[in-house]
N, C-alpha and C positions, 0 to 999 in steps of 0.2 A: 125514239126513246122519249118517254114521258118526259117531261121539264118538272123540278121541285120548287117549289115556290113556297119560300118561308116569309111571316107577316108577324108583326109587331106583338108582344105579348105584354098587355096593361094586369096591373097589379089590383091595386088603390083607386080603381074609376066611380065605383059605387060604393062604398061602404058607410055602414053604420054603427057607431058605438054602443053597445047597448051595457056594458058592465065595464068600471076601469076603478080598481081597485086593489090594495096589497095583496100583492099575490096571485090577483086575477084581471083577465083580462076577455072581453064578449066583445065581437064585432059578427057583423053578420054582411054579405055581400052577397049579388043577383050575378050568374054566370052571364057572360055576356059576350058578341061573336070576339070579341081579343082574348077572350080566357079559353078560345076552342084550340086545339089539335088540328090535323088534317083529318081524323076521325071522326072530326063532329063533338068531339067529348071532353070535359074542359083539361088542360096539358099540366100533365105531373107537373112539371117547373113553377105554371102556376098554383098549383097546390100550394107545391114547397116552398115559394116565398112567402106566400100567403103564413104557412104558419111560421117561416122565420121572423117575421115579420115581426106575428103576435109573440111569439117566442123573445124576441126582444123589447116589447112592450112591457110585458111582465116584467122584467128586469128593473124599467123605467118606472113600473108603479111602485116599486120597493123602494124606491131612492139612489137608482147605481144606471151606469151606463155599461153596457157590456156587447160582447161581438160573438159571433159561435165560433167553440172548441169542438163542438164533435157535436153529430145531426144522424137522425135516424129516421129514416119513414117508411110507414106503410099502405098504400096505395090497397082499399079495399073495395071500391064500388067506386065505377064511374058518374063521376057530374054530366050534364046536360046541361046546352043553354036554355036557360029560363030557369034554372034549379035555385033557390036562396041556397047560401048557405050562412050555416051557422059556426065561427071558428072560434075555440076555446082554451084560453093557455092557462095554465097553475103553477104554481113553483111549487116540486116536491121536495125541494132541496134549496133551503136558503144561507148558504154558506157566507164566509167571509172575502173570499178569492174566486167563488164560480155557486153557479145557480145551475139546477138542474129544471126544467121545465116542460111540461107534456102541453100536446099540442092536438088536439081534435078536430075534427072540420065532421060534422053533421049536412044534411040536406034538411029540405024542408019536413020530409018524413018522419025524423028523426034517426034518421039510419047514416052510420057510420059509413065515409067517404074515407078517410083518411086517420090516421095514428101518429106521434112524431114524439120524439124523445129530444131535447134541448140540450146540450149542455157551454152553460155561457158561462165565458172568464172577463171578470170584471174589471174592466178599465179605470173606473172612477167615481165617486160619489156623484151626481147631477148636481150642477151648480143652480138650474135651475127645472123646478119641478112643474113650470108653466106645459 
């Protein structure tokens, strides 16, 4: 019987800011071998933090702390290591009790990796917006 061997999955090793502002949020990140699969190909999980991640960020450039209520993804084209990518959040919905927020992850092509629908219930004003 083959032996499965699972290995450490990093989030936040490389990333870059590149837009952080109400409502929006741009960070861009290089696949790298902890963002792979046994496939070779970087692993849905990482995806999906990746944009919960940003999905939460948004929140934070509004002025509110918030957790997810409810999360949606769509896995459209596999990443590769070596691929940048480009991950993009918005608030379509700035409510008073929950934010709704879309979540994109681009490659270097411009070509849609992933889709994500947000919806975060807010905890609290940010006490501090450092």
């Amino acid at each position: 019987m083959k032996e499965f061997v699972t290995k450490e999955i990093r989030i936040f090793e490389n990333y870059e800011t590149q837009l952080f502002e109400y409502g929006k949020v741009i960070v861009s990140t290089q696949v790298v071998e902890s963002s792979l699969n046994y496939h070779a190909t970087a692993h849905g999980g990482y995806l999906f933090a990746l944009s919960d991640q940003i999905a939460g960020a948004v929140c934070v450039s509004t002025g509110y702390d918030a957790v997810t209520q409810q999360s949606n993804i769509n896995y459209l084209k596999a990443a590769v290591k070596g691929d940048v990518l480009t991950i993009e959040g918005t608030c379509i919905h700035d409510g008073r009790t929950s934010k709704v927020n879309e979540v994109t992850i681009r490659n270097q092509k411009g070509q849609l990796v992933t889709k994500a629908s947000f919806t975060m219930f807010i905890v609290g004003k940010r006490k501090d917006n450092n």
